[in-house]
N, CA, C and O atoms as a GROMACS GRO file, in nm:
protein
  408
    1UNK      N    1   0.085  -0.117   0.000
    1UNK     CA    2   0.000   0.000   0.000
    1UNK      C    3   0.090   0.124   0.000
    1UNK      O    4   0.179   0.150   0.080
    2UNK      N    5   0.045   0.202  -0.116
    2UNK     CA    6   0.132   0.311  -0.124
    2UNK      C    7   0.098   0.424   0.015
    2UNK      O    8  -0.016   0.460   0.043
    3UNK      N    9   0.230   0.472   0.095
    3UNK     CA   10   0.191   0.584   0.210
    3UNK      C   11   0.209   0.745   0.164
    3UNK      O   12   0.295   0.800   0.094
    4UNK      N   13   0.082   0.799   0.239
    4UNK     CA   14   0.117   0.976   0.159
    4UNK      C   15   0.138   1.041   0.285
    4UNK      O   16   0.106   0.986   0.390
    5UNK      N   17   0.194   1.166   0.280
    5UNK     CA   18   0.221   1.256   0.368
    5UNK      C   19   0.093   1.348   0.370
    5UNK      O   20   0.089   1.418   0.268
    6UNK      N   21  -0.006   1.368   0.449
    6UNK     CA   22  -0.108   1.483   0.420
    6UNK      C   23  -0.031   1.614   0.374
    6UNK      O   24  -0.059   1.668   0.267
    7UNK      N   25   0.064   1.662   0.455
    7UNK     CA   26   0.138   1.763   0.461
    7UNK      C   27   0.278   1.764   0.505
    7UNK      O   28   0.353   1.672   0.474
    8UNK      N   29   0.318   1.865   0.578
    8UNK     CA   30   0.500   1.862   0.592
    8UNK      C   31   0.501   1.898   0.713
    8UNK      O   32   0.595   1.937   0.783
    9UNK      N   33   0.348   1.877   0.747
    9UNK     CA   34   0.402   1.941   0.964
    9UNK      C   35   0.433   1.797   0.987
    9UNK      O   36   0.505   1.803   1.086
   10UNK      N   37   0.419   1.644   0.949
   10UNK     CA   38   0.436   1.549   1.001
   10UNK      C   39   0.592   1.515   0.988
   10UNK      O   40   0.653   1.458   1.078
   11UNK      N   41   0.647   1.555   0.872
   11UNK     CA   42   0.783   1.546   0.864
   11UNK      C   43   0.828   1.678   0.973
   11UNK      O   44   0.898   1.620   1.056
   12UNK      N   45   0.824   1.771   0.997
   12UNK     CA   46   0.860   1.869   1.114
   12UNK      C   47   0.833   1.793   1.242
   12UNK      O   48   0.896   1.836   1.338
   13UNK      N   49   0.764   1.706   1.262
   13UNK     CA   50   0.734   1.636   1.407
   13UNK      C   51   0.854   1.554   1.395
   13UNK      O   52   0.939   1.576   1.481
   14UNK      N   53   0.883   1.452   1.296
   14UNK     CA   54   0.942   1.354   1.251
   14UNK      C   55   1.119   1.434   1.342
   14UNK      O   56   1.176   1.381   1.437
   15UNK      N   57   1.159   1.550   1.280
   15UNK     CA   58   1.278   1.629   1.284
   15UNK      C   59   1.335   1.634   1.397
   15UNK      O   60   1.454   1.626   1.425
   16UNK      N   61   1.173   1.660   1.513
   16UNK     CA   62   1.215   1.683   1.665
   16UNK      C   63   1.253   1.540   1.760
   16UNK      O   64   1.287   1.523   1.877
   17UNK      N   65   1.235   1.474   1.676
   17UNK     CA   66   1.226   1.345   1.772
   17UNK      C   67   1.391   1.255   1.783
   17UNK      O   68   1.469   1.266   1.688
   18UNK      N   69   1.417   1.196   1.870
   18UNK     CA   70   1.513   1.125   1.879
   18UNK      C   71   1.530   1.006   1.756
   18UNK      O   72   1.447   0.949   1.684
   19UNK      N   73   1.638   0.999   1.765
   19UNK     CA   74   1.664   0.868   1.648
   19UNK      C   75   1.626   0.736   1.666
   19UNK      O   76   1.594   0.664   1.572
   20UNK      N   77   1.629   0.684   1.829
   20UNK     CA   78   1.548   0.592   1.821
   20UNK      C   79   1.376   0.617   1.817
   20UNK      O   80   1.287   0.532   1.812
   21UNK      N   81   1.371   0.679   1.819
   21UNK     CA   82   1.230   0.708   1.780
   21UNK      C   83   1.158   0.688   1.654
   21UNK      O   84   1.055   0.636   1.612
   22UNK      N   85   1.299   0.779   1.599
   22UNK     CA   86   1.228   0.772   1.413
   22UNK      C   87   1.272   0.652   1.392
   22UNK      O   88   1.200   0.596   1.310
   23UNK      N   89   1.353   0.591   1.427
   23UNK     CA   90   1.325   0.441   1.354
   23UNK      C   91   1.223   0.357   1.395
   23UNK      O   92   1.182   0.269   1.319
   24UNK      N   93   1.180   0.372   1.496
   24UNK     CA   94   1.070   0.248   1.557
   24UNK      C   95   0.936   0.319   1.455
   24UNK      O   96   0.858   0.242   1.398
   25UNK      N   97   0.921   0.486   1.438
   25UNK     CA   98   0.798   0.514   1.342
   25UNK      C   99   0.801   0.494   1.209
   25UNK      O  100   0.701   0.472   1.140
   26UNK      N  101   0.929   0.503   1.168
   26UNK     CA  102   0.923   0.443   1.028
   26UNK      C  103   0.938   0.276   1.044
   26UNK      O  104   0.927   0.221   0.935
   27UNK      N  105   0.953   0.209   1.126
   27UNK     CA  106   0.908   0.092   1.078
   27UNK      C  107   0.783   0.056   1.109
   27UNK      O  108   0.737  -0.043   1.052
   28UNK      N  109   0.712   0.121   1.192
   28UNK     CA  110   0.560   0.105   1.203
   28UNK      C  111   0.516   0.142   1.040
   28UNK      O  112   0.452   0.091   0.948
   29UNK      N  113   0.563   0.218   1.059
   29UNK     CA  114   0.549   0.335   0.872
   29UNK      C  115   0.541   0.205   0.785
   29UNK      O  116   0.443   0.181   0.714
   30UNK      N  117   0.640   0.131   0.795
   30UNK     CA  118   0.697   0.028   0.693
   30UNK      C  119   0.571  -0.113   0.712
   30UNK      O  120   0.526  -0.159   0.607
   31UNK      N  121   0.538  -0.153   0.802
   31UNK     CA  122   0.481  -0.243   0.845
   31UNK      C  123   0.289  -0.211   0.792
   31UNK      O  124   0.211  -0.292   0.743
   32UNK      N  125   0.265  -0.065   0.826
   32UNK     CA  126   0.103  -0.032   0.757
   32UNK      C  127   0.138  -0.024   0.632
   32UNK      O  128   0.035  -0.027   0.564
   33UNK      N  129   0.244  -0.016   0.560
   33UNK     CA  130   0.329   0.020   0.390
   33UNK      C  131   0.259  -0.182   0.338
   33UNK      O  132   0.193  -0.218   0.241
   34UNK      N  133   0.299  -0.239   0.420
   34UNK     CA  134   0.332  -0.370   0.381
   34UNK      C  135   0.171  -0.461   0.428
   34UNK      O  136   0.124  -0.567   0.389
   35UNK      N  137   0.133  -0.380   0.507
   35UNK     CA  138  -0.044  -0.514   0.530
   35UNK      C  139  -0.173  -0.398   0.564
   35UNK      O  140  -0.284  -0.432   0.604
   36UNK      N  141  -0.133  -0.270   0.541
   36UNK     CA  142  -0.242  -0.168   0.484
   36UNK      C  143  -0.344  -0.192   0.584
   36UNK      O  144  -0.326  -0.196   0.705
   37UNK      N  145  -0.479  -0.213   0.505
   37UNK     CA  146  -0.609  -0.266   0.628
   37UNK      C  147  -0.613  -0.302   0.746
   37UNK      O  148  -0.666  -0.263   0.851
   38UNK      N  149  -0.505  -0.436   0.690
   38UNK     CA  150  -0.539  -0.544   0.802
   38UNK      C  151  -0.403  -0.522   0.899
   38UNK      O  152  -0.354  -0.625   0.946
   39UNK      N  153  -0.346  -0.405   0.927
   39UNK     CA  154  -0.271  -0.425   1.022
   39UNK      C  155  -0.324  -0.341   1.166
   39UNK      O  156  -0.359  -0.224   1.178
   40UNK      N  157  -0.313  -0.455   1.270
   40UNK     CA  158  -0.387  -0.380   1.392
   40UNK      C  159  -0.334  -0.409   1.510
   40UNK      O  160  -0.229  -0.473   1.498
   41UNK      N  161  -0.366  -0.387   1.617
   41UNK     CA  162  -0.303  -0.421   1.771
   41UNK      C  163  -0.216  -0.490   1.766
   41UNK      O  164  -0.228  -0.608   1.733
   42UNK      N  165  -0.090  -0.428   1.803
   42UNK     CA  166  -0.055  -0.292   1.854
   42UNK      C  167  -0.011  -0.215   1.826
   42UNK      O  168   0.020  -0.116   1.892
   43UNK      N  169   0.012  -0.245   1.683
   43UNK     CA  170   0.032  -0.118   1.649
   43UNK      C  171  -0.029  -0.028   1.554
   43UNK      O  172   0.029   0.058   1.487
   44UNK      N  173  -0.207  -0.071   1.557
   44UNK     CA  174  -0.275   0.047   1.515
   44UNK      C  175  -0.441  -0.011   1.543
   44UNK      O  176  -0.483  -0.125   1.562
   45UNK      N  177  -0.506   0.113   1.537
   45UNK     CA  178  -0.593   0.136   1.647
   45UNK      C  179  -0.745   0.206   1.568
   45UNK      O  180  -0.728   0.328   1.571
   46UNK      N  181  -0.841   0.184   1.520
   46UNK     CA  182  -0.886   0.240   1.514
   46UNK      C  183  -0.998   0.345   1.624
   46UNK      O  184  -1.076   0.292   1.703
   47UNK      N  185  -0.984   0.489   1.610
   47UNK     CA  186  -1.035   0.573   1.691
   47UNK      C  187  -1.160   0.646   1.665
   47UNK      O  188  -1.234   0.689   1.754
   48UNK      N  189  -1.185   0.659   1.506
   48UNK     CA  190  -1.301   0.744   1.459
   48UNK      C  191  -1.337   0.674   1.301
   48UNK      O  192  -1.252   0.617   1.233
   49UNK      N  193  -1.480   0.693   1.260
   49UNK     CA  194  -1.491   0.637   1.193
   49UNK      C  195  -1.416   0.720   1.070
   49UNK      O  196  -1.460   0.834   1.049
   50UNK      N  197  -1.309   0.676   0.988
   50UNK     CA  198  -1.219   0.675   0.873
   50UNK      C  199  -1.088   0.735   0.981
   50UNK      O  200  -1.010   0.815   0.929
   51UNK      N  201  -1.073   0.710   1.076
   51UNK     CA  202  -0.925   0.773   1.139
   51UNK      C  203  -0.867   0.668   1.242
   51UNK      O  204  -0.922   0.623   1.343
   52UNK      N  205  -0.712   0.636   1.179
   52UNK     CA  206  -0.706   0.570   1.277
   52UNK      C  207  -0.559   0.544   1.336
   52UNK      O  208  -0.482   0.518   1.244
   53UNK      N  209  -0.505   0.542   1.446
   53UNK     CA  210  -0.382   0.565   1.509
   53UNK      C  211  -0.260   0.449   1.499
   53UNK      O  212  -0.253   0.338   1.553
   54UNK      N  213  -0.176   0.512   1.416
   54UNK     CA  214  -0.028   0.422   1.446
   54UNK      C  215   0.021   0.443   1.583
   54UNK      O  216   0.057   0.550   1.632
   55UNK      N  217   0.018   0.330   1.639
   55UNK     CA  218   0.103   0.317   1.803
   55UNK      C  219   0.213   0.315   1.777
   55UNK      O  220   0.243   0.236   1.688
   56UNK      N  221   0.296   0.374   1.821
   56UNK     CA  222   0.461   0.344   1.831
   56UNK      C  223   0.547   0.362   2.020
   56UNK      O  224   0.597   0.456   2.083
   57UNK      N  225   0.534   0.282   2.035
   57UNK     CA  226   0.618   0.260   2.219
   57UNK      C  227   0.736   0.248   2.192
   57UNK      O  228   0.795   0.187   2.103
   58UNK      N  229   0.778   0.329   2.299
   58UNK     CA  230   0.895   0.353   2.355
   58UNK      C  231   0.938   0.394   2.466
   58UNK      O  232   0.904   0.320   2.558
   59UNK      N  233   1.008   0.495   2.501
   59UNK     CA  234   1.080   0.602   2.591
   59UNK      C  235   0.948   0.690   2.602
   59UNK      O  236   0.893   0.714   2.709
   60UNK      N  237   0.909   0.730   2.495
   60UNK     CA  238   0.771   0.811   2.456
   60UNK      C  239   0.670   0.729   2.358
   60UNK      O  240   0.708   0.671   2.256
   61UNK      N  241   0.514   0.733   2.410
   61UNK     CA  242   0.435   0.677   2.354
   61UNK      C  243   0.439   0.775   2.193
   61UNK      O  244   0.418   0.890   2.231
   62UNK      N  245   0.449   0.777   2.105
   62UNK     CA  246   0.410   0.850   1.990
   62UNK      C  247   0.299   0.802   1.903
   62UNK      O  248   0.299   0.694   1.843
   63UNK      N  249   0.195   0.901   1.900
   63UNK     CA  250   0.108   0.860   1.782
   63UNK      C  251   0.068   0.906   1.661
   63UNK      O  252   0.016   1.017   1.646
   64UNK      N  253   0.092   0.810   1.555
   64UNK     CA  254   0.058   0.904   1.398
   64UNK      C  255  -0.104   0.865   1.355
   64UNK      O  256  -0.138   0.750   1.325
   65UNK      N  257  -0.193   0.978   1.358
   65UNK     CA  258  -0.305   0.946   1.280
   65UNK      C  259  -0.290   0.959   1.151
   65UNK      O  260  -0.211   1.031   1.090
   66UNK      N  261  -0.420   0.841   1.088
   66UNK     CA  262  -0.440   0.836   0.944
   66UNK      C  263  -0.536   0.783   0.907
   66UNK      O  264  -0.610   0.718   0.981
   67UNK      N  265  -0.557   0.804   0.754
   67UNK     CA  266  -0.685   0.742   0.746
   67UNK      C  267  -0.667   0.714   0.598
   67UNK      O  268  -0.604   0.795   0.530
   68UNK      N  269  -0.720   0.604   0.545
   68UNK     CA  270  -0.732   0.513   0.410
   68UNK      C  271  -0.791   0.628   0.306
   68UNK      O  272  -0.884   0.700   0.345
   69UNK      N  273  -0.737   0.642   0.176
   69UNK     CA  274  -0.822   0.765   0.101
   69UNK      C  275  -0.727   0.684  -0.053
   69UNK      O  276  -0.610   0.654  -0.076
   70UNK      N  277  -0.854   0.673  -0.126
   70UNK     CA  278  -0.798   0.618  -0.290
   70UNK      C  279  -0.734   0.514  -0.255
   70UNK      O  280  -0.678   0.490  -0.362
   71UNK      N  281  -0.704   0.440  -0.191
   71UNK     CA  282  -0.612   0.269  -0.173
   71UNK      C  283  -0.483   0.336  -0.149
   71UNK      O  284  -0.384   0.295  -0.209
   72UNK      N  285  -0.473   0.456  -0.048
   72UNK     CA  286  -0.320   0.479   0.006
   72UNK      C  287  -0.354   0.522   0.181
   72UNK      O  288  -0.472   0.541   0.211
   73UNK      N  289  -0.295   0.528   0.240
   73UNK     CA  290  -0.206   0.510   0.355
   73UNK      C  291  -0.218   0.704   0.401
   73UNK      O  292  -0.104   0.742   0.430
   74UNK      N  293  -0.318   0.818   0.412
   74UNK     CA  294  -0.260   0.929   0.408
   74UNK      C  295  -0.224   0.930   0.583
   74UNK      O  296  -0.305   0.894   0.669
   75UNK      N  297  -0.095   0.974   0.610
   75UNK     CA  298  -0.023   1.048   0.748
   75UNK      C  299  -0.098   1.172   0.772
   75UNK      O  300  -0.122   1.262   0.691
   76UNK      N  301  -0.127   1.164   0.885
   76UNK     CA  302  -0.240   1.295   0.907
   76UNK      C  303  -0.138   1.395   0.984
   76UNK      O  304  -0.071   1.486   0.936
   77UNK      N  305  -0.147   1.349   1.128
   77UNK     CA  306  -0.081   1.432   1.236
   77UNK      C  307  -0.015   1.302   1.338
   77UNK      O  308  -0.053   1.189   1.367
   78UNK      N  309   0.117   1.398   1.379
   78UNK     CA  310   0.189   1.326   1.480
   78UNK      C  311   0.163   1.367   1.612
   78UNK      O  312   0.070   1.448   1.618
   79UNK      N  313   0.211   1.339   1.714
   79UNK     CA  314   0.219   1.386   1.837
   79UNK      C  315   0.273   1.304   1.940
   79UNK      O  316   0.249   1.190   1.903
   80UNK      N  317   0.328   1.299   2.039
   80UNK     CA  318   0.352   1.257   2.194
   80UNK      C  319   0.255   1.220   2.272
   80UNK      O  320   0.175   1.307   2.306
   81UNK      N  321   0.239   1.103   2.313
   81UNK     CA  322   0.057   1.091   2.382
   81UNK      C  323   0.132   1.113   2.547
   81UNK      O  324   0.216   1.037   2.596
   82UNK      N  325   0.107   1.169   2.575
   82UNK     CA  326   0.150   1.202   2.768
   82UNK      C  327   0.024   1.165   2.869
   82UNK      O  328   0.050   1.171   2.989
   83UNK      N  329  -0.108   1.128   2.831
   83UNK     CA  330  -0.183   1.105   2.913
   83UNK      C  331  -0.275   1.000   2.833
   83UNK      O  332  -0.268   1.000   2.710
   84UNK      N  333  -0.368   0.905   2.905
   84UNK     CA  334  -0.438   0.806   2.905
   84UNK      C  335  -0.506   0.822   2.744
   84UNK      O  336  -0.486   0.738   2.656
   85UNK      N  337  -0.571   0.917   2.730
   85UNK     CA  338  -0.680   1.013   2.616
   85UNK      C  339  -0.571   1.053   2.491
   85UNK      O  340  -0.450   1.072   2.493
   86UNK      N  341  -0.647   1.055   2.409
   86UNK     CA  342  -0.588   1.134   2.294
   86UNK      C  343  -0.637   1.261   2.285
   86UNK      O  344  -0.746   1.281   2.232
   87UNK      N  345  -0.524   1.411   2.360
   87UNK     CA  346  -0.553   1.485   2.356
   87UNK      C  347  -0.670   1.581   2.269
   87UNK      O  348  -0.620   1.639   2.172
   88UNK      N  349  -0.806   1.605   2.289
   88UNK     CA  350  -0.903   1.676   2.214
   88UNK      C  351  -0.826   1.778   2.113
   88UNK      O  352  -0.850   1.731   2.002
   89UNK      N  353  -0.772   1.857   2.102
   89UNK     CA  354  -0.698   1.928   2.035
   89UNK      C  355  -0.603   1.866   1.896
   89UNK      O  356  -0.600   1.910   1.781
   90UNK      N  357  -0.516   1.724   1.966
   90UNK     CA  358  -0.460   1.688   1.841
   90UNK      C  359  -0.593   1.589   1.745
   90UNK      O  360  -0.570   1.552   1.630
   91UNK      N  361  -0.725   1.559   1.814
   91UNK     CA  362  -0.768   1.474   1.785
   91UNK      C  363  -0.863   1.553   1.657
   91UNK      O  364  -0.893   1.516   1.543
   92UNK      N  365  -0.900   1.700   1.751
   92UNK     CA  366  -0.979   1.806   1.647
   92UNK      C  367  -0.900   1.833   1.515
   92UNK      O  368  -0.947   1.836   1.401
   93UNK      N  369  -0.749   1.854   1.560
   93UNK     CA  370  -0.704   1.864   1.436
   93UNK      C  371  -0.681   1.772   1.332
   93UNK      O  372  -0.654   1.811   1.218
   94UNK      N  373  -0.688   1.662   1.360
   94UNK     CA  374  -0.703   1.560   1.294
   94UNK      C  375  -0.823   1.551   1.186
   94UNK      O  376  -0.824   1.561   1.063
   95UNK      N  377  -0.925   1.528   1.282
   95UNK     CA  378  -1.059   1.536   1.208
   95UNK      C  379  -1.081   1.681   1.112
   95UNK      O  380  -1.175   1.671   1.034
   96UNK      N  381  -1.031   1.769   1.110
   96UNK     CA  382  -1.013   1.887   1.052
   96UNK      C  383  -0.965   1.858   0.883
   96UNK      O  384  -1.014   1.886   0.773
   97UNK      N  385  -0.838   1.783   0.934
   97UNK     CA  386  -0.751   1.791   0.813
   97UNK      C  387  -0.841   1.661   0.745
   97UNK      O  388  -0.870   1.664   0.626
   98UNK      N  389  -0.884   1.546   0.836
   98UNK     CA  390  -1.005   1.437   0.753
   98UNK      C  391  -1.089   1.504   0.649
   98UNK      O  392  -1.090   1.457   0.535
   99UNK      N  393  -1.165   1.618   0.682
   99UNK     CA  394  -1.268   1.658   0.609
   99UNK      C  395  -1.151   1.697   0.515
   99UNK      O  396  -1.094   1.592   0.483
  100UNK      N  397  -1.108   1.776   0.473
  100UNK     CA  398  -1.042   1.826   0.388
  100UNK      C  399  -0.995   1.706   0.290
  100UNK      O  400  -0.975   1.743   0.175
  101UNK      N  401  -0.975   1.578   0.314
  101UNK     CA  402  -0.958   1.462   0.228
  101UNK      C  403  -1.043   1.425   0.155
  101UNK      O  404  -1.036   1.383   0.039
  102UNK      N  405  -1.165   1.447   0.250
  102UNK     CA  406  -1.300   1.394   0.184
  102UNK      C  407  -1.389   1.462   0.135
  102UNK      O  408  -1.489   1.408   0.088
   0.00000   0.00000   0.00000
């Protein structure tokens, strides 16, 4: 399954992060690249209907939303999960940039 970047704030998240980091997200990256749909717990999640979260654990929980659009893979938004919830704010913006797909 081909993966798209919605935009270039996800690569700017990508920039701030430690190196072990970006490797554990690009191989999550690599792994939804390689079984698309059907890849799920644990390391992805659906949260809303067409949105749905790459888990990546570590040092820091990190999560990439996305959502299926034309038979590709689009990267929505990144972020740091620091509490139980997926912050309302990264979650609004998420759904924000959704409509704009659809």
């Amino acid at each position: 399954m081909e993966i798209k970047f919605f935009d270039d704030s996800l690569e700017k998240f990508l920039e701030f992060q430690d190196n072990s980091s970006v490797a554990k997200i690009l191989r999550t990256i690599d792994l939804l690249e390689a079984f698309g749909y059907k890849l799920s717990m644990p390391h992805s999640k659906k949260i809303a209907e067409n949105l749905f979260e790459l888990r990546i654990h570590g040092v820091q929980k990190i999560r990439i939303l996305y959502t299926f659009h034309k038979s590709k893979a689009v990267l929505i938004h990144g972020f740091v999960k620091k509490s139980m919830k997926i912050p309302k704010k990264d979650l609004n913006f998420a759904l924000q940039k959704l409509r704009q797909i659809r």
